[in-house]
N, C-alpha and C positions, 0 to 999 in steps of 0.2 A: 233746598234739600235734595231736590232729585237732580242737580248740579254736581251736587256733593257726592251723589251716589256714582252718577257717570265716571268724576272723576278719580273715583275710587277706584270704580271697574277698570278703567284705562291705566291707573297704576298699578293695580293689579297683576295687568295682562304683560303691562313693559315689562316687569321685576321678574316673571313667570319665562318671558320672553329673553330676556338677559341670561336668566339663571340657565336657562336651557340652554343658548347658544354658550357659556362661559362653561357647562357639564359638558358639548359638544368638541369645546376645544381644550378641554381637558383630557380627552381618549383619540385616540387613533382614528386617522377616517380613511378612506380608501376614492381614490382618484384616478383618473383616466390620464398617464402620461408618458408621450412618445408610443401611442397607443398598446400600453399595457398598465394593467390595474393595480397600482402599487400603496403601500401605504404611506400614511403622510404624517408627520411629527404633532404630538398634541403641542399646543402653543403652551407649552412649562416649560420650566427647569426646574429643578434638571429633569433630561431627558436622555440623557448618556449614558450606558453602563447603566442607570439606576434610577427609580423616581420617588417623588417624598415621600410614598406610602413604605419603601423600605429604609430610610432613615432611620428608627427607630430600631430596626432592628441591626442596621450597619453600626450606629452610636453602639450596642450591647458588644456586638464581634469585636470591637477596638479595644475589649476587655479580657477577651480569651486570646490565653498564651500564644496558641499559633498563630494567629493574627498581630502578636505583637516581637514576634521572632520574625518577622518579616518587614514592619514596620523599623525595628531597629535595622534591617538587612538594609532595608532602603536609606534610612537615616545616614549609614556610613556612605553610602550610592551619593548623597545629596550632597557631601561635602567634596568640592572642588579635587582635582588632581596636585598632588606635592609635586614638585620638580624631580624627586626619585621617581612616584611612580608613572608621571610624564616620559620619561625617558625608556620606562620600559612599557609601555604601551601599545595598541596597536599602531600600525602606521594613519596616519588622518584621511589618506587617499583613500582607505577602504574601508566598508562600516561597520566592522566590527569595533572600532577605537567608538563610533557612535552609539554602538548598540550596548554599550557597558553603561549607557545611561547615569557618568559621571556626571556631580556640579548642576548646574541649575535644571535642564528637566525633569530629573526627580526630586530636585528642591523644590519646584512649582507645582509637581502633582501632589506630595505631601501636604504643601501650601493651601492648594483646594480642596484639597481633603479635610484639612483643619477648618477650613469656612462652614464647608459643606456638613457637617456635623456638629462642631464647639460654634459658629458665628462669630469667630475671631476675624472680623472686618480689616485688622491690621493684615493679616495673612493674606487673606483676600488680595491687599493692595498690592501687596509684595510680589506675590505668583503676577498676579495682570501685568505689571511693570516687567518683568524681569523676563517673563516668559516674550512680551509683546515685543522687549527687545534683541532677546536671542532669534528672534522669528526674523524679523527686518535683518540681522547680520548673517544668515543662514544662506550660504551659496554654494552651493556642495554641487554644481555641475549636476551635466547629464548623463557619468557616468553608470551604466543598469544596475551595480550594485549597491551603491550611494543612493538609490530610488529608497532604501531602508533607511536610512538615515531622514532622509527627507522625510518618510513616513513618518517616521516616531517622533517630528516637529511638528507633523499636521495631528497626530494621535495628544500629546502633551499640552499643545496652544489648544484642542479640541475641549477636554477637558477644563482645564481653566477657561475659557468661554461660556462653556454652559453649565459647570457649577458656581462658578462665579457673578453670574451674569447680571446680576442686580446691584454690582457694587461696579459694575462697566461704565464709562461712559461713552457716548454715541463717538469719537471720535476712536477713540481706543479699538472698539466694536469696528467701526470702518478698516482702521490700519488691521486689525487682525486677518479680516476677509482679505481686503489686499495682498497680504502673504501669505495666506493659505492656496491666492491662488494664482502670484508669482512661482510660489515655489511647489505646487504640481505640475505648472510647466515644467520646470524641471526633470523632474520624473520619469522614466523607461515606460510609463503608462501615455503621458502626457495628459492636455487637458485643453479643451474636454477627453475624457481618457477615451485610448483607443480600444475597439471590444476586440482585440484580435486574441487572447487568451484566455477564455471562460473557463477551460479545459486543466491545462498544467501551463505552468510556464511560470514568470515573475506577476505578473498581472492576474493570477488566479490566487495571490496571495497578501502579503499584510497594503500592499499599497490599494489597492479597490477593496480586499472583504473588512480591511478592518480600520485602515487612517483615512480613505478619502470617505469613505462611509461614516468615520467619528464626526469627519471636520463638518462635513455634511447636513449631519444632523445638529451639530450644536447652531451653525451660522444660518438652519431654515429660514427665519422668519426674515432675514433682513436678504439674503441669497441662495434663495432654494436650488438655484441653478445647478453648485454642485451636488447637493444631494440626487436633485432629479436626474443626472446625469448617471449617477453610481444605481438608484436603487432598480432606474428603468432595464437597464444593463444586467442587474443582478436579477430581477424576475424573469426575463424573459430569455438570459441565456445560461446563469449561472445555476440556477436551480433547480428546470428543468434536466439536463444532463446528471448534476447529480444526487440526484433522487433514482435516476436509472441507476448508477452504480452502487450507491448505497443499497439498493434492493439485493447488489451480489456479496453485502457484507466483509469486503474488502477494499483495498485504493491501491491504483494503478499506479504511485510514485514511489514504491519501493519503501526500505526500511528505513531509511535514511529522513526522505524529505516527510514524512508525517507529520515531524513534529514542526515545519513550516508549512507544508502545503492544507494536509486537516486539520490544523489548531486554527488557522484561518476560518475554514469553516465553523467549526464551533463557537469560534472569536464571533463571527458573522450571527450562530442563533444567539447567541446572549445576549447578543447588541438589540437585535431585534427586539427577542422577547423581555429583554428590561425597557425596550421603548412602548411595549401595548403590544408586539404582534406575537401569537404562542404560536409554536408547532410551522417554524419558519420551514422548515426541512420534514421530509419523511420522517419517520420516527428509525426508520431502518438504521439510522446515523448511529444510532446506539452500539448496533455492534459490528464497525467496522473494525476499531482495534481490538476487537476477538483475535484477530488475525496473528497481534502479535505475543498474546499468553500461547497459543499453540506454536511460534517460533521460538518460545524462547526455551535456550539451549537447557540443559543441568549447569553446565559453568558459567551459565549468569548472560553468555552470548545472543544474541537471534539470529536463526538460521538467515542470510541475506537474500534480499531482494532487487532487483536496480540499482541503481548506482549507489553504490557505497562504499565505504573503507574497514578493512578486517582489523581491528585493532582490539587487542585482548588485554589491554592493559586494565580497560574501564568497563564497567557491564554497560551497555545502551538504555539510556535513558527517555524514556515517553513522558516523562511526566506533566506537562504542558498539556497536551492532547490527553491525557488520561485526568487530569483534575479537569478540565472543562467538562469534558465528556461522564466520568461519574459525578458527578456534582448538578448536574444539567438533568440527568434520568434516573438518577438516585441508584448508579449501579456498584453493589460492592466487589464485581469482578474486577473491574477499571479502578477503584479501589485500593485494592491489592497491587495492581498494576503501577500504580502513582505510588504509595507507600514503598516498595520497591525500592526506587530512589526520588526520592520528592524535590526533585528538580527544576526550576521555572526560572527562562531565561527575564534577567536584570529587567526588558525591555517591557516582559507581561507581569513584573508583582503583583502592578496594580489590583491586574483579576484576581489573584489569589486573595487578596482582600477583601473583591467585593461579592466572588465570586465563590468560592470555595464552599462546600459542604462541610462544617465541622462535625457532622455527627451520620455519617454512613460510617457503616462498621464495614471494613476492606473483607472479603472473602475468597477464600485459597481457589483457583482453578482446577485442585485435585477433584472438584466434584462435577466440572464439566465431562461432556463425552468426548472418549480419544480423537475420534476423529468428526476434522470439520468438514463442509465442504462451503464453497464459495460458488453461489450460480453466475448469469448472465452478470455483467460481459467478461469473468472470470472464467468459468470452469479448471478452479484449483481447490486443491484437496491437500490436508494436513490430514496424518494420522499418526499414532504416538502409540507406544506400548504402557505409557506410564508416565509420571510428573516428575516421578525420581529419580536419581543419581543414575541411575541402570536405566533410563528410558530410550528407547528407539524414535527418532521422529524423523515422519518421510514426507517429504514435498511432492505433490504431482502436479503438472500444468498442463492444461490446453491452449489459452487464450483465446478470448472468441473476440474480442476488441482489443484494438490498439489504440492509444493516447499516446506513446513516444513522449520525447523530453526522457526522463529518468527511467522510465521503461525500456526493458531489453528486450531485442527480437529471441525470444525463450519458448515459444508455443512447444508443447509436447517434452517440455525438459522436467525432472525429478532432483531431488538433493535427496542423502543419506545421510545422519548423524547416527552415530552409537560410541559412547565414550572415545569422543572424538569426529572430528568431521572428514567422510568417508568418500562421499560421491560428493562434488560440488559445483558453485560456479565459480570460475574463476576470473581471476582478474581484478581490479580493484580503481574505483574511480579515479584516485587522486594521488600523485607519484610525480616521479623525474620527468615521465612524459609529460606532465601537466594533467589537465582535468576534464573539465566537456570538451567534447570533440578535439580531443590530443589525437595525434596517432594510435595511441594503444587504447582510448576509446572508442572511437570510432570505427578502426580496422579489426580490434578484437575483443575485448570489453561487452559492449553492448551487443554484440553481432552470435548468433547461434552458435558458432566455433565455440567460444567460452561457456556454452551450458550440456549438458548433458540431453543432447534432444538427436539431432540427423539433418544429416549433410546428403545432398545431391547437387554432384560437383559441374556443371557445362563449363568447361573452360574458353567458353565467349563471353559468359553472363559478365552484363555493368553493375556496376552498384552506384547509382547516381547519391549522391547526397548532399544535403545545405553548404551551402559556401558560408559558412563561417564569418568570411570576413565582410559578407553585404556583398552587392550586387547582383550581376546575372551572369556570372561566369560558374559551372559545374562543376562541380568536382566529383573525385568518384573515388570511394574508398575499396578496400581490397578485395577480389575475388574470393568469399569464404566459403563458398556453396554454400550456403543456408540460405535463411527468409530472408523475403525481400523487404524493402524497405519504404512502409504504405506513407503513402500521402505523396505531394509533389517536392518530391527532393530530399523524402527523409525527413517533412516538417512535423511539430507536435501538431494533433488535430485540432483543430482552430472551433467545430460546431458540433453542436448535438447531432445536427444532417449528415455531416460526414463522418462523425463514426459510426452511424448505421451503415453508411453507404461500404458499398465494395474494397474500396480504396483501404479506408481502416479494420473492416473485418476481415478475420482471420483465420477466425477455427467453427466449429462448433464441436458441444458435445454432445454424444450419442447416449450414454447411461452412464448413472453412478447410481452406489448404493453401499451395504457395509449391511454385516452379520447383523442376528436380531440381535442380539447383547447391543443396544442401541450406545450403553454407555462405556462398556470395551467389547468391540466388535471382534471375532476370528478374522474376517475379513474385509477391507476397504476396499472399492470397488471404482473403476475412474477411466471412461472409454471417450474419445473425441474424433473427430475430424480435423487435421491440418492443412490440408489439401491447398485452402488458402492462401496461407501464409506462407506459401512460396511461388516462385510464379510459374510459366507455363512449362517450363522443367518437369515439375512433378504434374501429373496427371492424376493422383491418388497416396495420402499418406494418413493411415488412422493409428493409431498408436493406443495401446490398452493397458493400465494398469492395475494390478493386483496385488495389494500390500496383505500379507500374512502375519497376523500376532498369534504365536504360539505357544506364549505363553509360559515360556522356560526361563532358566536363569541362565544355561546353558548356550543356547542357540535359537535368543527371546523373536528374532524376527525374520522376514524375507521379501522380496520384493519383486514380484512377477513383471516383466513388459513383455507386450508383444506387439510388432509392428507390422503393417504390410507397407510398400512403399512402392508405387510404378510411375517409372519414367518415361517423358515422353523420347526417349531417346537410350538404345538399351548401351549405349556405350559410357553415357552418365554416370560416374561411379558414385556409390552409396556408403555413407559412413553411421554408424552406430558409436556416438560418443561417452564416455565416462571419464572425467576428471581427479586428480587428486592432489592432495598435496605431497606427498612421498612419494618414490619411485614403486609403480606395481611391477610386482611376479607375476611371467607367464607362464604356463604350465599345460600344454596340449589345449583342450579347448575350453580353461578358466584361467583369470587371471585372477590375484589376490591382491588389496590391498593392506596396508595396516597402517595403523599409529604408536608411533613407537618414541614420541621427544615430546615435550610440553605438558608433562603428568597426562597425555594420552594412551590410549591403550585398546583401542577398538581394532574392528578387522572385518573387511570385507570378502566375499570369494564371490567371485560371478562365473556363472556355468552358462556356458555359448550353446545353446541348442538348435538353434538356425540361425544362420545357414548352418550346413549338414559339416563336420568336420572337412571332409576333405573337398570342401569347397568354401573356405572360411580362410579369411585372416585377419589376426590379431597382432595386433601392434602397437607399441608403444612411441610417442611422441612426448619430448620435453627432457628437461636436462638444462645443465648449464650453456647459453645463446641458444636455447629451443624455448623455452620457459611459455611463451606466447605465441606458436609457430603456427603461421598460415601460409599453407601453400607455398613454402620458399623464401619467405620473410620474417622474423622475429618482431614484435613489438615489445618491446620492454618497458616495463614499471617499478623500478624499485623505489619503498619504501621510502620517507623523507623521514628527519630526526623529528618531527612535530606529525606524524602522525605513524607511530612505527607499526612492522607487521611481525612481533619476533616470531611468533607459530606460523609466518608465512603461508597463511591461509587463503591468499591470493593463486596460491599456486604453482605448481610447476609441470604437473604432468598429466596426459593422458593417454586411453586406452582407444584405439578408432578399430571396428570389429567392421570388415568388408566381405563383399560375397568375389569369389576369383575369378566368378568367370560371369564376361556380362550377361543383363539379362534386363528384360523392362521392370520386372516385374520380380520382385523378390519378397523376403520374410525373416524377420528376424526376430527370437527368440530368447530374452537372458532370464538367469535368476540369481539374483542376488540375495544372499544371505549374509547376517552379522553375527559376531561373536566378539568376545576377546580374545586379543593378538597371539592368547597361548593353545588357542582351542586345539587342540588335536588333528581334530576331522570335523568335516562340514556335513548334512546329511547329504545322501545323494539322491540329484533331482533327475528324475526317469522323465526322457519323453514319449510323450501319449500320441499315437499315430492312427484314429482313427476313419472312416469312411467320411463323414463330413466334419471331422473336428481336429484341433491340435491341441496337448498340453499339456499337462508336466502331475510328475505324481512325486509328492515329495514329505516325506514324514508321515502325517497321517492325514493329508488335504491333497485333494485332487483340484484340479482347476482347469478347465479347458475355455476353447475359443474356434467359435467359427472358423475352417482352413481360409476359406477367403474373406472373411472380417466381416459379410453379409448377415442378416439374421438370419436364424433358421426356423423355418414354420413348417417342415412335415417331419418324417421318420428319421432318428438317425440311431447307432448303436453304440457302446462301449463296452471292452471288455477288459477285465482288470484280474490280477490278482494278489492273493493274501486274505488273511483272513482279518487282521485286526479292523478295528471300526474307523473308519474314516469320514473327513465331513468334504463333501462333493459341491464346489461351487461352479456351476457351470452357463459362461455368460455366453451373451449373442441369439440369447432365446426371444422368438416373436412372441409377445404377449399371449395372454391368453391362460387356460386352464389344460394343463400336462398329463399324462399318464406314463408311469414307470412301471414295466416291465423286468423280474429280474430273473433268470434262467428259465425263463418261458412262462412265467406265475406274476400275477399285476402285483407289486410290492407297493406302488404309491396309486390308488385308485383315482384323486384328482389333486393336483397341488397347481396353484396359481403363480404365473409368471406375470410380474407387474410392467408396465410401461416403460418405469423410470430406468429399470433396470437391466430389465432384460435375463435375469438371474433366475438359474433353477437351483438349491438349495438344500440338500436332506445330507441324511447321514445312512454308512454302509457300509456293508463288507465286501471283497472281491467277488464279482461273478459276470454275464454276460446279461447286459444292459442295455434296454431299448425303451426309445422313448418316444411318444406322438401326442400329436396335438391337433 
């Protein structure tokens, strides 16, 4: 009996003991590898994309329509290419012919799709076969962009493995691994992959956040190797870094690569957090594509970013990165945004399957506030007049970090839209000159010349940058006077360390801020430091923006700069740029632009207030062989039939506003205002010359600015006149609590001046104005 009882106890204890370690390797654990603390795959399947606990509800989605409007979408995907549409295909060299996901790839994911839900065993076999043998015939070189192709064989063989993975045999399972990691040799990452792009680059995208991370995870138990390769890499260098940028609620890769470079990352939490691990990323991730409801135009367009191509045929589509992204944090801005045009490349259906949100209700952006802004390492600001057909929307930049790659040297540059796009950037990635680093990329494209920001010209400065074609021979692209080119040779920043460090920073900002109407502001408010992001040339360049919504239908918006700029060298000459695509009017010291072809019809006037008229020139550059003109060279880009630009929105001309006579140390002054191309008259913007301040008095907003960009912490005065009531924004104020003075009688007894901004704020009528603190 008491034999019986031991033995009890002791089975007891094993079953208890089992049971624990079998619940143990059923959840996620966390390990010390390549000394960082990474997660580790529970020992199931599946554990890919999804785990048995959501089966049940994946079996119900296979039932609702939009799930099966995709399902069919894939079904035609899954049958083989005809000999017609072989013939008009992409070419096989490049991977787009791979990325259409004809014939057996998405016959094998369908295939384990069917297992993984109905337990059709026959299916099962077919995917394992079929796939295990496109993998072994799969030799696509080392060419870097074929790395996608090769991805989406380690993404597809990934899946079938570890939903399948109980109808495997240990032989099959063996050959799988084998070419999962023959052919990441292959790869532009290599293998073990190389960490040299945590940042932007090819390697910051589907080949590490989302194929060798899939392959990774299906093939743990039998070779953890390459998982532990990918996820060590991705805690310690990928996450870190952007967790920082996400905190600025924007992405450094322009408007274009989003929807490859962030759908990556989001590809990355889903994978996670369907493996066991939540809240892989900052939560901030949520609202990076905020970024692009405030670009997007009235005519369907987004104002551009980095490298991209202006083509107005097709509205730009996010929807890849906006279903992950609302579907991930339940947001029905993103939403909106996907609904839009609900587009998902061939390559990701799968996620919309398993991923998608059916039931967030999309919600309109008219109920965000006009304007945004984006902090660290951004400092850029959107603001808007409105969501509607008649809306104004204005870009400001400072940049206070550089990433490179798709990012353009642009610190301190602005865009203008108003029924039509008015002030721009110009240029256009992809054309006759070719594409990354062509001539007209490289020399004017990505380079300050093309944005609306300033030029100081040393006609010694190098522009060292990446040799292109490998090695260690330099090259050196054109003298444009603008920013230099951080890193070693013009490279993308390779570490979280050096984009803090010197090399990659660039600007900072000094204040922002925007009227209390928090949700349509009088005024947006956006002041920085560039000084940076040029090299020992400048000595000092802060640049200050002030965007005016006034709220008319007449003459709805305007847009304040002001610059100081001092050269170490007073013979340096200094440019104040403005872009267009139409040829502007001069006219004494404003130029006009307008849109006048493509159902456009907006109009810009910019009033030159410093330098002082008669020591000012304005001048226009561009025309037909000027179109791209640096300093004596043309770079041209024209349009190709497969990606046309018929509203030429690439460009053709601009306004360069110079002081006559040298000087280290200058000041420039514009304002820009919009209307339509038939407005009559513009209001007139009066400048304000007082004792320690400069600014402009314009309709019924005063706006002033420290004379030398300093704050100001004692006495200063203003005097104005007129009687109507105007609203008085006046930046460059040292913090603290103010007192207003008005014809010798305290009219504001104390009002508080904030840090962030530096903004004194009231409303009044002409008189003689003193203010202390």
């Amino acid at each position: 009996m008491k034999r019986k009882s031991i033995l009890s106890v002791m089975t007891f204890l094993f079953m208890f003991s089992a049971s624990l370690g079998a619940q143990e390797r059923n959840e996620v654990t966390w390990e010390e590898v390549d000394n960082v603390t990474v997660p580790i795959p529970p020992q199931v399947h599946p554990r890919l994309y999804l785990r048995a606990s959501d089966l049940p509800e994946l079996k119900q989605r296979m039932n609702r329509p939009e799930i099966k409007q995709t399902l069919e979408a894939m079904k035609k995907l899954g049958k083989d290419r005809t000999p017609e549409e072989e013939a008009k295909a992409p070419a096989r060299d490049g991977f787009r012919y791979y990325a259409e996901m004809r014939g057996v790839t998405t016959r094998a994911q369908l295939q384990a799709l069917n297992y993984l839900v109905y337990k059709d065993k026959r299916q099962a076999r077919q995917a394992i076969t079929a796939m295990l043998d496109t993998l072994q015939r799969t030799h696509y070189g080392t060419k870097g962009d074929l790395s996608r192709a090769s991805g989406s064989m380690l993404m597809c063989g990934a899946m079938v493995y570890d939903w399948c993975y109980d109808q495997m045999k240990e032989k099959e399972k063996k050959a799988y691994i084998e070419s999962f990691v023959r052919i990441a040799k292959t790869m532009e990452c290599g293998y073990p992959p190389h960490n040299r792009e945590p940042i932007a680059g090819h390697s910051s995208e589907w080949m590490i956040m989302r194929d060798m991370l899939s392959a990774g995870i299906a093939i743990y138990d039998e070779y953890p190797d390459m998982y532990n390769h990918v996820i060590s890499m991705f805690y310690r260098d990928y996450i870190p870094v952007r967790n920082f940028v996400y905190a600025g609620h924007n992405y450094h890769q322009g408007t274009s690569y989003a929807n490859v470079r962030f759908s990556n990352d989001l590809i990355a939490t889903w994978i996670l957090s369907r493996m066991g691990v939540e809240q892989v990323f900052d939560p901030a991730q949520q609202f990076v594509l905020y970024d692009f409801l405030y670009r997007r135009r009235p005519d369907g367009q987004v104002m551009p970013a980095g490298d991209t191509n202006p083509i107005r045929r097709s509205s730009p589509s996010y929807g890849l990165p906006a279903m992950l992204a609302y579907s991930y944090y339940k947001d029905g801005y993103l939403a909106y945004e996907y609904e839009r045009r609900p587009k998902v490349d061939n390559h990701c259906l799968i996620f919309d399957i398993l991923w998608r949100d059916l039931d967030i209700r999309p919600e309109s952006p008219e109920s965000l506030p006009l304007t945004r802004y984006s902090g660290t390492p951004f400092g850029w600001m959107i603001a808007r007049t409105g969501w509607g057909e008649n809306s104004v929307i204005a870009e400001m930049k400072i940049n206070e970090n550089f990433v490179g790659n798709h990012q353009h040297l642009d610190g301190g540059s602005f865009q203008l839209y108003y029924k039509g796009p008015l002030a721009i950037d110009a240029g256009a990635y992809q054309g006759s000159a070719g594409g990354y680093n062509s001539p007209h990329n490289k020399n004017f494209f990505k380079r300050t010349i093309a944005h609306n920001s300033l030029l100081v010209y040393d006609p010694d400065e190098k522009f060292a940058c990446w040799n292109y074609g490998g090695g260690d021979k330099t090259e050196f692209a054109t003298n444009d006077g603008g920013q230099r080119m951080p890193g070693d040779r013009w490279e993308t920043c390779r570490s979280f360390k050096d984009l803090l460090s010197k090399a990659y920073t660039t600007g900072k900002v000094l204040a922002h801020g925007m009227g209390k109407d928090a949700q349509a502001p009088d005024y947006s408010y956006l002041k920085g430091d560039i000084t940076q992001a040029y090299t020992a040339k400048v000595k000092e360049a802060k640049r200050s923006f002030v965007f005016l919504n006034f709220k008319s239908d007449k003459i709805p918006a305007a847009l304040i700069v002001f610059d100081k700029v001092v050269s170490s060298n007073p013979d340096f000459k200094k440019f104040w740029l403005l872009h267009s695509v139409e040829e502007p009017v001069i006219e004494g010291n404003r130029f006009i632009v307008k849109r006048t072809k493509n159902g456009d019809s907006g109009m810009l006037q910019d009033q030159v207030l410093l330098p002082e008229a008669d020591d000012s020139r304005i001048e226009k550059v561009g025309g037909p062989g000027k179109e791209f003109w640096v300093f004596g060279t043309n770079y041209p880009n024209d349009a190709l039939p497969n990606r046309p630009d018929d509203a030429n929105e690439r460009g053709a001309w601009r306004v360069e506003v110079s002081p006559a006579t040298p000087a280290a140390e200058n000041y420039f002054l514009n304002v820009m205002q919009v209307a339509d191309n038939d407005c009559p008259k513009m209001h007139e913007a009066q400048r304000i010359d007082a004792d320690k301040v400069v600014g402009v008095q314009i309709a019924d907003r005063i706006v002033t600015f420290s004379k030398n960009s300093e704050p100001l912490s004692g006495k200063f005065t203003l005097e104005l006149k007129g009687n109507q009531n105007m609203q008085f924004v006046l930046t460059d104020l040292a913090p603290g609590i103010w007192q207003v003075k008005k014809d010798g009688k305290v009219y504001l007894p104390a009002i508080e001046v904030r840090s962030d901004d530096g903004i004194l704020y009231f409303e009044g009528t002409g008189g003689q104005y003193e203010f202390f603190r």
